[in-house]
N, C-alpha and C positions, 0 to 999 in steps of 0.2 A: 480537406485543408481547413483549416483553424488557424484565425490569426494571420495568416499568411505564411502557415506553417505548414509544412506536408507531412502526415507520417508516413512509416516506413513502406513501402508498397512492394515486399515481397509475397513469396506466395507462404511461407512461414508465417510471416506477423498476418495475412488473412485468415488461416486456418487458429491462429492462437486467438484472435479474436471472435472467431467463430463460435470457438471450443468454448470461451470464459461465456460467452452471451449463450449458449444453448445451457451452460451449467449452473447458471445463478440466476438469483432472482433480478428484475426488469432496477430496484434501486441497489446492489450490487454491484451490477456489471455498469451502471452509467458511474458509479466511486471509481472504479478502477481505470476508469477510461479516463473521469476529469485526472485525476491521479497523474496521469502521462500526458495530459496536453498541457496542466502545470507545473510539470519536469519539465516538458518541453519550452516555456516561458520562461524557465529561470534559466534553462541552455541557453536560449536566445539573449537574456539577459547580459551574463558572459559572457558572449560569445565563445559557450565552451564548445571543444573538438571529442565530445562523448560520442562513441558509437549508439546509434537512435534505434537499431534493430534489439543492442541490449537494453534500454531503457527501455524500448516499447513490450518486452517479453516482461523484464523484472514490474513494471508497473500494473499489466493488464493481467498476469497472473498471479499477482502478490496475495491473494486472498481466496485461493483455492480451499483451502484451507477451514471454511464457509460451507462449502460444497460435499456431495456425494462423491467429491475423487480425492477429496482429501479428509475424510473421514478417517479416525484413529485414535488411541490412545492419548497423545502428544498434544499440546498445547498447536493450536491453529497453525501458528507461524511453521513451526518444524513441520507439520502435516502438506503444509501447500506446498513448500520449500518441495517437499518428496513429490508432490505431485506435478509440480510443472519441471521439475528434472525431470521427472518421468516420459510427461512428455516433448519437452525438445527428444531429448536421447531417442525414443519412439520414432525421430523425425530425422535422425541423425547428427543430429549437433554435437560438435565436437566436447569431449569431456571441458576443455579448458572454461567454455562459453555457458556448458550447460550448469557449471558449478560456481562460478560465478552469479548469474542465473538464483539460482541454490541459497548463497550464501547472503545475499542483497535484500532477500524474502526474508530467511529468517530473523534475520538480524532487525527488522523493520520497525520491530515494536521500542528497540533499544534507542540510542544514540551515537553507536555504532557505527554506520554506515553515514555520516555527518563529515569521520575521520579516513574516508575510504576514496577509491579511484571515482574518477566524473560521474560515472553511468551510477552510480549506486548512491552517490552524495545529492544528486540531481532526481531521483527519483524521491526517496527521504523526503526532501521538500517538499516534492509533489504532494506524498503523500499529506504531511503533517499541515501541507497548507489547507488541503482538502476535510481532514478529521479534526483538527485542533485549534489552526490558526496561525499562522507565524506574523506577531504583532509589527514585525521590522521587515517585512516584506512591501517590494512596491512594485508592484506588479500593474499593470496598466488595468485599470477600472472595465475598461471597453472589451480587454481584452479576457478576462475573467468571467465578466458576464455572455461574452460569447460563449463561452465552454459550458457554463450552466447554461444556456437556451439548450446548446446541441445534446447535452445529458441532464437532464433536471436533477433535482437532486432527491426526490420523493419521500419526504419526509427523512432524509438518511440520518440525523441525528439518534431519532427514536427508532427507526429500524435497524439503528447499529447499534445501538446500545442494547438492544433486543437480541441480537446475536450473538452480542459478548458472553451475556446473562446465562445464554441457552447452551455458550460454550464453558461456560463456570460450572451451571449445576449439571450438565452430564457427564463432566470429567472432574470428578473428585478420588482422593484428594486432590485438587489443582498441581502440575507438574512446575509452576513459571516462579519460582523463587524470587524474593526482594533482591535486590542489589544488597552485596553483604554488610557494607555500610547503614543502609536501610533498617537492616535486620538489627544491628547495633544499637543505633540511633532509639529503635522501640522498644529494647527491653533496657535500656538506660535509665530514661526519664518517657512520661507520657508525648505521644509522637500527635499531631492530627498528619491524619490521610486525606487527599485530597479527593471528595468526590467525584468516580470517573464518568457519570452523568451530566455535571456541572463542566468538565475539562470538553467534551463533545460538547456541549451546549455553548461554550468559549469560541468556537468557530464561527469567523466573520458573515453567517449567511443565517435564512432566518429559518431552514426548517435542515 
């Protein structure tokens, strides 16, 4: 409990957390985990009625993707999406849940899932509050800083940014196309790109 929050306490969500913390590295698996107690923050915030067994799948598996189980050709996102389908379905979870699941993951890096049901708009947050920052976010100070004590953040700016890198130069030509507007925009007139070292470093915390 966090916050005065419970997560989900089946025997699923212990085996999915099990699985993430045996499969990544020690500043990983603590991203994925603040990732889902600050879903669960802005649940509470709402008081939304999301299902917290799919939040806590889509959030603590979202980055399989990093990992030996989601190793592949594919840009990260679509790799882990296949891999924690893999395993719910492995566990039996029914198709509806486990592709949902699926779709929540891949879609992560977008802003996609901002326009989507609770579970998937509520994780998003999570996520982006944890990698990026959401400057209009109010989120209780006390309660924030709880989640970093219980997962430090260990250096995750430069450890993420390190995985990106490592996931750029072993997968060329890169598969993750601009938005086609994007693409537009740059052969028009001269575009500046936003440094995505600088955009991680934009994140309200100091490592």
């Amino acid at each position: 409990m966090i916050s005065g929050i419970k997560a989900p306490d089946t025997q699923l969500a212990r085996e999915a957390e099990e699985f993430v913390q045996s499969s990544s590295s020690a500043m990983l698996y603590n991203h994925v985990m603040r990732c889902y107690w600050f879903a669960e923050l802005f649940a509470r915030q709402e008081n939304a009625k999301a299902d917290r067994e799919l939040m806590f799948f889509s959030a603590t598996l979202h980055d399989l993707g990093f990992t030996e189980h989601g190793r592949g050709p594919h840009r990260f996102e679509i790799e882990g999406a296949h891999a924690a389908r893999r395993f719910l379905k492995d566990r039996g979870v029914p198709d509806t849940r486990s592709w949902q699941v699926w779709s929540t993951i891949a879609l992560h890096t977008w802003d996609i899932n901002l326009y989507k049901e609770d579970e998937a708009r509520l994780v998003e947050h999570g996520i982006l509050y944890d990698v990026v920052g959401l400057p209009d976010a109010k989120l209780d100070p006390a309660d924030v800083a709880e989640i970093v004590k219980r997962y430090p953040r260990l250096g995750f700016k430069r450890g993420f940014y390190e995985l990106l890198c490592e996931e750029l130069d072993t997968k060329q030509p890169y598969q993750h196309f601009n938005h086609i507007c994007t693409c537009i925009a740059h052969n028009r007139s001269p575009m500046a790109m936003p440094d995505g070292q600088a955009v991680l470093n934009g994140a309200p915390f100091d490592e």
